[in-house]
GUKE-682007 format. One line per field, with one value per atom (N, C-alpha, C): residue number from 1; residue in three letters; atom name; x, y, z. Coordinates in steps of 0.1 Angstrom, whole numbers, always signed. Example, Ala and Ser with C-alpha at 12.3 -4.5 7.8 and 13.67 -1.06 7.14 Angstrom:
// GUKE-682007
n = 1,1,1,2,2,2
res = ala,ala,ala,ser,ser,ser
atom = N,CA,C,N,CA,C
east = +132,+123,+132,+128,+137,+129
north = -57,-45,-33,-22,-11,+0
up = +78,+78,+78,+71,+71,+79
END
This chain:
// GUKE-682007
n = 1,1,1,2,2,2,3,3,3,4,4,4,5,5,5,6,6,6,7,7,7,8,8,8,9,9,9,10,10,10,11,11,11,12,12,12,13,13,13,14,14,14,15,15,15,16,16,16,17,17,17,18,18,18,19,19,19,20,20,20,21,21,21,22,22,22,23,23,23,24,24,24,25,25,25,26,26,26,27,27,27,28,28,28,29,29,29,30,30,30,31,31,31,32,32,32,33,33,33,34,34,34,35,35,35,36,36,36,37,37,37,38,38,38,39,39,39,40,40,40,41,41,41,42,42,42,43,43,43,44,44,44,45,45,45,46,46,46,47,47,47,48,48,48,49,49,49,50,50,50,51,51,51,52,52,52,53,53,53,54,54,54,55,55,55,56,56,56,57,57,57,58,58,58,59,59,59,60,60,60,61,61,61,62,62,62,63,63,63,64,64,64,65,65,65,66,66,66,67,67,67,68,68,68,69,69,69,70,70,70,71,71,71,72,72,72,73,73,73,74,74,74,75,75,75,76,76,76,77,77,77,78,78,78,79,79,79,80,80,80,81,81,81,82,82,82,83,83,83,84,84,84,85,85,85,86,86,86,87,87,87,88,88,88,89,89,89,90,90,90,91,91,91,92,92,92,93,93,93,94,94,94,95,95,95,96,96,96,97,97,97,98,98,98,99,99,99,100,100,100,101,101,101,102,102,102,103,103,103,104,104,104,105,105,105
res = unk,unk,unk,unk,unk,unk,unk,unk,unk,unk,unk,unk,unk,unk,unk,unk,unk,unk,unk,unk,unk,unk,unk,unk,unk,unk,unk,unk,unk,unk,unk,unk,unk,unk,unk,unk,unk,unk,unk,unk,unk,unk,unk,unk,unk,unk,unk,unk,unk,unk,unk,unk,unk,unk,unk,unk,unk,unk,unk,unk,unk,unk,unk,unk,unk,unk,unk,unk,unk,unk,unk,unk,unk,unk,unk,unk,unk,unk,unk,unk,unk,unk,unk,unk,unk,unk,unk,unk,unk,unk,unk,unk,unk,unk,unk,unk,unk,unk,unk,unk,unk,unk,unk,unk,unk,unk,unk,unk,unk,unk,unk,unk,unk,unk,unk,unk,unk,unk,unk,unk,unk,unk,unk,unk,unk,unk,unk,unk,unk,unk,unk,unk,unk,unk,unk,unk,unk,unk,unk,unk,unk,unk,unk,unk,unk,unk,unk,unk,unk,unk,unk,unk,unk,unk,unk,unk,unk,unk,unk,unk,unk,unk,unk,unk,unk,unk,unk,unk,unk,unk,unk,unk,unk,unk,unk,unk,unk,unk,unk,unk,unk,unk,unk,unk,unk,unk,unk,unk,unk,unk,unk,unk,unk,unk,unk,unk,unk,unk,unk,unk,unk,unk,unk,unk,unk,unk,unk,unk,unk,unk,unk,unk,unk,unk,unk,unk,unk,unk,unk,unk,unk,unk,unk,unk,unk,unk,unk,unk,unk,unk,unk,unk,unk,unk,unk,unk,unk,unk,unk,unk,unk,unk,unk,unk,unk,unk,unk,unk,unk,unk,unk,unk,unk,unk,unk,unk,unk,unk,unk,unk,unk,unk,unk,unk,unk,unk,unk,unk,unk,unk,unk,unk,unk,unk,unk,unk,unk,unk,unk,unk,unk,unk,unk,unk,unk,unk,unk,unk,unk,unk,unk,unk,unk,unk,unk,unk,unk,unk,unk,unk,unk,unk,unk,unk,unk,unk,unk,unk,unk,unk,unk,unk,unk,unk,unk
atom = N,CA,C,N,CA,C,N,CA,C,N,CA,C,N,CA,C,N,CA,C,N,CA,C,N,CA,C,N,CA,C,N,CA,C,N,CA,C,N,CA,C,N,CA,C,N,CA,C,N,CA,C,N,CA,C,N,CA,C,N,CA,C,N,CA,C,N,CA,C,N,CA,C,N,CA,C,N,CA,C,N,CA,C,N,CA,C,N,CA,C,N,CA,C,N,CA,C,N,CA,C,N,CA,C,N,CA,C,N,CA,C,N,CA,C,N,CA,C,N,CA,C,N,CA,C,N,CA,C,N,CA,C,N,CA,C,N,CA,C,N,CA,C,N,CA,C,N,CA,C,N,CA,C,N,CA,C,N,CA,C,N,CA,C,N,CA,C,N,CA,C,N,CA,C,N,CA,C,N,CA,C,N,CA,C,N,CA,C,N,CA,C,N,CA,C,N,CA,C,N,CA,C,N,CA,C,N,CA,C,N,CA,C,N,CA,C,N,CA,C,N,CA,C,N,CA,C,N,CA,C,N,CA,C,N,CA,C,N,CA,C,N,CA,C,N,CA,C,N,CA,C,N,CA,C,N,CA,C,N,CA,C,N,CA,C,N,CA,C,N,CA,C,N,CA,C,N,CA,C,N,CA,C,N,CA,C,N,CA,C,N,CA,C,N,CA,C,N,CA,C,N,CA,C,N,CA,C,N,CA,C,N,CA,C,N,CA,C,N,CA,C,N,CA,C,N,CA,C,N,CA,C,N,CA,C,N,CA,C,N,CA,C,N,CA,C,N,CA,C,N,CA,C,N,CA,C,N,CA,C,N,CA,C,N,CA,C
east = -83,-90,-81,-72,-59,-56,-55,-54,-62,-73,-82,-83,-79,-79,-69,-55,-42,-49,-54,-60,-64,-77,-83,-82,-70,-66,-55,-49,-43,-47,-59,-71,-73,-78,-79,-74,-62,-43,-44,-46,-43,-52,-67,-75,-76,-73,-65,-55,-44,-35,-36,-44,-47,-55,-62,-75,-60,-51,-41,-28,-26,-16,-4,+6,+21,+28,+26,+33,+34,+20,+22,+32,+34,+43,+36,+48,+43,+35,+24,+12,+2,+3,-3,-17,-25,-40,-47,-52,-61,-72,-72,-89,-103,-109,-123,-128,-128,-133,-129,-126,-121,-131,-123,-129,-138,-148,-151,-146,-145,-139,-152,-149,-163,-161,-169,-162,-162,-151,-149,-156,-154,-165,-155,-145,-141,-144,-142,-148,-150,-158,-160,-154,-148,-140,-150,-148,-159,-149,-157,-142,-153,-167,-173,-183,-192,-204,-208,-223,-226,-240,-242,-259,-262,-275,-280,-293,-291,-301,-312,-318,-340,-337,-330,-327,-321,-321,-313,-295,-286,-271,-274,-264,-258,-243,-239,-225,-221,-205,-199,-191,-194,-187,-186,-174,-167,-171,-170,-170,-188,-194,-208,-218,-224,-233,-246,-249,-255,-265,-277,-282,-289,-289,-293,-307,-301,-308,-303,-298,-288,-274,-274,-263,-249,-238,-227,-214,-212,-204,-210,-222,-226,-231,-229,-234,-242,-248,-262,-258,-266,-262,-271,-266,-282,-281,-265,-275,-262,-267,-252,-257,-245,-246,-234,-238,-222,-206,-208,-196,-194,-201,-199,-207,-210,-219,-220,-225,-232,-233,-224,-228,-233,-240,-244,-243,-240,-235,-240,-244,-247,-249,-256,-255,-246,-240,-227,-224,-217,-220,-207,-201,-188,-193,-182,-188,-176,-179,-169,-166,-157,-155,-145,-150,-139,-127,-115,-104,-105,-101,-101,-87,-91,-84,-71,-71,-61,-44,-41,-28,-20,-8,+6,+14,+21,+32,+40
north = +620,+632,+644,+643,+652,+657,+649,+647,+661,+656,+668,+678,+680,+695,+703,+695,+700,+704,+696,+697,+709,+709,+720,+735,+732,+747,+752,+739,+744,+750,+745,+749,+763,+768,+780,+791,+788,+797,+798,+787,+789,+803,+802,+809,+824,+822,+837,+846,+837,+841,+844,+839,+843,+855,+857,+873,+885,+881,+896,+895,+904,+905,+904,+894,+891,+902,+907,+915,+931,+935,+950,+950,+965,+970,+967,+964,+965,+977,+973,+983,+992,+987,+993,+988,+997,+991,+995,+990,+995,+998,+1011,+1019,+1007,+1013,+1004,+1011,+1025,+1028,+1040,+1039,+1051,+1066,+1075,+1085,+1090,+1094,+1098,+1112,+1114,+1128,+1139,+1149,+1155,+1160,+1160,+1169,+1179,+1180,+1199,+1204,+1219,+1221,+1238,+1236,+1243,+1256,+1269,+1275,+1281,+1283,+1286,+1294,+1294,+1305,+1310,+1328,+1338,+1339,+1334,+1337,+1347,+1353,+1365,+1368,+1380,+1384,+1390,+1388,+1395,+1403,+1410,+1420,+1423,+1423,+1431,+1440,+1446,+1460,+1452,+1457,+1454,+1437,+1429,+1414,+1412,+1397,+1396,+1391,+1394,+1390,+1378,+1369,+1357,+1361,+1348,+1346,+1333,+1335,+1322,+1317,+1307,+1303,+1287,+1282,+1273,+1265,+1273,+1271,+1262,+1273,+1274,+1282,+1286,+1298,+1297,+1302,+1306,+1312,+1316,+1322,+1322,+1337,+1337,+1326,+1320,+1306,+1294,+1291,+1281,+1272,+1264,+1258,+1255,+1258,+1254,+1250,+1233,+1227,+1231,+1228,+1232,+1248,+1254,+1268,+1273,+1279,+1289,+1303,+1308,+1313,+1328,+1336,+1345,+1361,+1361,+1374,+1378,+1382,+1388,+1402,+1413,+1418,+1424,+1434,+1438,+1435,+1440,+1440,+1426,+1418,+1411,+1397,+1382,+1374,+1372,+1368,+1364,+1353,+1342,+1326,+1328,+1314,+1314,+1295,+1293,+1277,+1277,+1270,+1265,+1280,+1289,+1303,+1309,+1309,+1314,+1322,+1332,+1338,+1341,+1341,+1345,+1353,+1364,+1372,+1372,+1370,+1365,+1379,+1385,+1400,+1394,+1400,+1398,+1409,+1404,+1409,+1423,+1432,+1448,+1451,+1461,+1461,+1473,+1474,+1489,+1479,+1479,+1475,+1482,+1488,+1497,+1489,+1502,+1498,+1502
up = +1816,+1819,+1818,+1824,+1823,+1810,+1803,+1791,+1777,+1781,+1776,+1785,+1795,+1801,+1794,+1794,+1787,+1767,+1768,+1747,+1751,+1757,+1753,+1759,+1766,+1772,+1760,+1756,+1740,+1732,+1731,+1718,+1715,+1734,+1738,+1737,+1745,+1743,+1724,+1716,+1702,+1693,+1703,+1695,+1700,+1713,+1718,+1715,+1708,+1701,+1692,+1683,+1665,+1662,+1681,+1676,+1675,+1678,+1679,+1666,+1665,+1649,+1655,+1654,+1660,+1649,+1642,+1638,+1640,+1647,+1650,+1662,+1664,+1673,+1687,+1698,+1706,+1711,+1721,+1728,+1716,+1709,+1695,+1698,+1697,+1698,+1687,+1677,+1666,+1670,+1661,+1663,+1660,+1664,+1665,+1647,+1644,+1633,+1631,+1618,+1610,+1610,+1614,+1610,+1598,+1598,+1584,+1582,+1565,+1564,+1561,+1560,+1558,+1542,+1536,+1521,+1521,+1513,+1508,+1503,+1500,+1493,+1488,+1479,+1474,+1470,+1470,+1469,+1450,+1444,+1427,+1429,+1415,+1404,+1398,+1400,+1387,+1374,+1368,+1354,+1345,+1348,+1343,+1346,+1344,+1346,+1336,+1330,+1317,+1325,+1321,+1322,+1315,+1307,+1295,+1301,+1294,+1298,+1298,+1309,+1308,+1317,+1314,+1318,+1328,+1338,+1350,+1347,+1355,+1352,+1351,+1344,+1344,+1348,+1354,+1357,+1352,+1346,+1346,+1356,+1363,+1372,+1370,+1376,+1371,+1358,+1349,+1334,+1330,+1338,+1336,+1337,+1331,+1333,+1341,+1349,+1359,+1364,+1366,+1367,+1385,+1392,+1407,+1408,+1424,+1423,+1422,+1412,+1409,+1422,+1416,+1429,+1422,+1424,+1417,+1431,+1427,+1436,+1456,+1458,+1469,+1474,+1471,+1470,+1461,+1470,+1463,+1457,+1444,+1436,+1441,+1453,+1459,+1457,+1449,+1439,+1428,+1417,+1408,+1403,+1405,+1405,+1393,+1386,+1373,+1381,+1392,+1397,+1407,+1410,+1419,+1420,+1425,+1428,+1440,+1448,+1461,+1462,+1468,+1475,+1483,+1487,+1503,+1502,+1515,+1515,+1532,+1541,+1553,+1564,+1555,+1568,+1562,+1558,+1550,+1542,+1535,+1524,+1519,+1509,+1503,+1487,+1487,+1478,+1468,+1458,+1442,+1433,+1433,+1421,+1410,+1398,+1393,+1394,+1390,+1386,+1382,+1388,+1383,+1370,+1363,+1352,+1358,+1368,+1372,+1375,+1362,+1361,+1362,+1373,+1371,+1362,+1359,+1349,+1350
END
């Protein structure tokens, strides 16, 4: 009877030992679960703005044309203007110019 008390406290001790990794560091406790990441959400490049008389602007942004309304890489497209575009993303709003031509020399 002794006999299998000693077995199966073996058995035990054996399966206790195998739930833990003999190779991590000691006091090391592994996370239960990974963090999720949240995505980016980069902000667009204006690479132009066209207007024609009588018609609404288009814009190119990230090598697409556009028109107010529209959604490019997460952002809304909520107004273009000759000089400028208007995102809006979560409440948000970020405003896109292009490049001014007043170069010193």
């Amino acid at each position: 009877m002794v006999r299998y008390g000693v077995l199966l406290a073996l058995i035990a001790v054996t399966y206790s030992y195998a739930g833990e990794d003999p190779t991590a560091p000691l006091g090391w406790v592994s996370s239960a679960k990974p963090e999720l990441q949240k995505p980016s959400y980069p902000v667009p490049t204006l690479q132009s703005i066209v207007c024609a008389e009588g018609r609404s602007c288009y814009a190119i942004i990230e090598q697409r044309v556009v028109a107010q309304g529209d959604v490019v890489n997460g952002y809304r497209v909520a107004t273009i203007h000759p000089d400028q575009v208007k995102l809006t993303r979560a409440g948000k709003e970020w405003r896109l110019a292009l490049f001014t031509l007043d170069i010193k020399q």
